[in-house]
C-alpha positions in Angstrom: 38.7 -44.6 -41.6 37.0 -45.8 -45.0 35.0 -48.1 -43.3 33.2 -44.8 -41.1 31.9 -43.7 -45.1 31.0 -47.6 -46.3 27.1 -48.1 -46.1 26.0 -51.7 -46.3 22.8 -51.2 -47.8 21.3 -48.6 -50.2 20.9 -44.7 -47.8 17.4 -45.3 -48.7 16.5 -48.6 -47.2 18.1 -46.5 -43.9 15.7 -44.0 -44.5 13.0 -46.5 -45.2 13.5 -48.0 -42.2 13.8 -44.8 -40.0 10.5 -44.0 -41.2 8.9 -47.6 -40.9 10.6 -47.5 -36.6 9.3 -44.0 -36.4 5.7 -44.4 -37.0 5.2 -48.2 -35.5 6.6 -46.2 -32.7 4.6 -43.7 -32.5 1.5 -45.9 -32.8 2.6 -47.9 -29.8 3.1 -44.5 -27.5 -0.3 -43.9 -28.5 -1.9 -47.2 -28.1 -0.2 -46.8 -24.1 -2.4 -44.1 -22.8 -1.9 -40.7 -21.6 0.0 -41.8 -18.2 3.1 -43.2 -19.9 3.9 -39.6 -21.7 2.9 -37.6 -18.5 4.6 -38.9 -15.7 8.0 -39.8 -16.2 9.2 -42.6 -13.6 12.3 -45.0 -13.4 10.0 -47.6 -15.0 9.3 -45.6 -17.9 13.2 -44.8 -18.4 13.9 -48.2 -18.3 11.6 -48.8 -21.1 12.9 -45.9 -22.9 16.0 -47.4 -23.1 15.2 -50.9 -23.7 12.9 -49.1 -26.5 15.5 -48.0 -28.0 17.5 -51.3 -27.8 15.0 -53.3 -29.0 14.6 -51.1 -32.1 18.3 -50.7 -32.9 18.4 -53.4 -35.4 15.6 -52.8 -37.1 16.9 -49.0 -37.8 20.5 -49.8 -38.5 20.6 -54.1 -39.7 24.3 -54.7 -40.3 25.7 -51.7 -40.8 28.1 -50.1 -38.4 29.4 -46.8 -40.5 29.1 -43.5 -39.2 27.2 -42.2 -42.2 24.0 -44.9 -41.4 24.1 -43.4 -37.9 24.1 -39.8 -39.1 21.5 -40.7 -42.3 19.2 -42.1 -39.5 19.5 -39.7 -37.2 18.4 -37.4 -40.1 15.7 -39.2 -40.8 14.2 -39.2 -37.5 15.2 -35.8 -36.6 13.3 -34.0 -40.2 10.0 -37.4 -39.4 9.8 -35.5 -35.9 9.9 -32.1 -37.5 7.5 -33.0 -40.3 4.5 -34.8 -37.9 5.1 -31.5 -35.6 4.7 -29.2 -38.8 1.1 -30.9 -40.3 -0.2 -31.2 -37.2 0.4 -27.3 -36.1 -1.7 -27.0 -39.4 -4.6 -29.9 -39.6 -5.8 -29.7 -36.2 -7.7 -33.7 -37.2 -3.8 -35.0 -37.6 -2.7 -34.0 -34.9 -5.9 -35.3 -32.7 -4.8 -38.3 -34.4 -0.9 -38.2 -33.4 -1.7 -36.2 -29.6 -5.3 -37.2 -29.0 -7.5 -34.8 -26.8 -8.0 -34.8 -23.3 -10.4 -36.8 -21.9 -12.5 -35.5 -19.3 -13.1 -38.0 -16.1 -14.6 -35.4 -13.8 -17.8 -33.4 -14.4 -19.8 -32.3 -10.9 -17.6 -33.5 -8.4 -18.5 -37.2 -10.3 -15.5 -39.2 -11.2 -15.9 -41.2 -14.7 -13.5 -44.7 -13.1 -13.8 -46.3 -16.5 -12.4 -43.3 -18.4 -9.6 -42.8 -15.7 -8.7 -46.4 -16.5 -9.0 -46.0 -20.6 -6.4 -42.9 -20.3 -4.0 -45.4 -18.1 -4.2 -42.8 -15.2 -4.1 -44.8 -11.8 -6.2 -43.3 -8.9 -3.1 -42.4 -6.7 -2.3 -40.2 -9.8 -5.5 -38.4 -9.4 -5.0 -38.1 -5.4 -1.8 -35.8 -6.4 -3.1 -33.8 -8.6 -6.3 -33.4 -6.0 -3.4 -32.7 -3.6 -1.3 -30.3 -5.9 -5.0 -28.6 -6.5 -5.6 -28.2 -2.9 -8.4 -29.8 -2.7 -8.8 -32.8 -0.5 -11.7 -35.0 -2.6 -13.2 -35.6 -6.5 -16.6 -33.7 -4.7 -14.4 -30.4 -5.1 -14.1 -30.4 -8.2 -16.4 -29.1 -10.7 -14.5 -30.9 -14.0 -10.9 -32.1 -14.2 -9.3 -34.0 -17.4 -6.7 -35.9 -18.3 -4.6 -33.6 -20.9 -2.7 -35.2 -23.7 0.2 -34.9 -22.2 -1.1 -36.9 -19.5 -1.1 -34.1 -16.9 -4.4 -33.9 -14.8 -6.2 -30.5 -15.0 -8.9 -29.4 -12.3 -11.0 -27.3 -11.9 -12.4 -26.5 -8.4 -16.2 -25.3 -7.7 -16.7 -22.2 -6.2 
């Protein structure tokens, strides 16, 4: 039971590294596009969890006590609760975290080299055209890829 309590390494260094994971993280969820936070699949599960695998060590190192567990999951928990908090209030942080949409239709004209930056794959856009009702780009009078990675459109009249 003593062993549960018996941190091998200073609670800061778990904290330290909690916050090191956290943003190297976040960076790379960024760096992936809009698609990958929009449109969960079994692909992106599977990377979720090997995510998580891959990063275990790098949190945790040797220790195996219940206290690093719950001092990490601390960490991450108040990190997440802190990067939501400043950027509810400095709307240029949290362009920074979230992004902004990125618009890839304007007068029935689709923008293919934006659709591609944003990670968002043609058949994508065919649903959303689809879920829209509308049957082609013409349609559409401007449609964006939100930061959630959801695709808005707006029909013409």
């Amino acid at each position: 039971m003593e062993e549960f309590w018996q941190l091998s390494m200073p609670w800061w260094q778990f904290v330290l590294r909690a916050f090191a994971v956290y943003l190297a993280l976040l960076v790379f969820v960024r760096l992936s596009g809009k698609r990958a936070l929009g449109q969960f699949t079994p692909f992106d599960m599977v990377l979720l969890v090997l995510l998580g695998t891959a990063v275990q060590n790098s949190l945790i190192g040797d220790d195996i006590s219940l206290l690093g567990g719950l001092i990490l999951a601390a960490t991450l928990i108040a990190l997440n609760a802190g990067v939501g908090f400043v950027a509810a209030r400095w709307p240029g942080f949290q362009r920074l975290v979230e992004g902004e949409a990125a618009q890839v239709i304007e007068d029935g004209k689709l923008d293919d080299r934006r659709l591609q930056r944003e990670g968002v794959s043609r058949a994508d856009l065919d649903e959303a055209l689809r879920r829209a009702g509308l049957e082609r780009v013409a349609q559409v009078r401007r449609g964006w890829v939100e930061t959630d990675g959801r695709i808005t459109l707006i029909p013409r009249d």
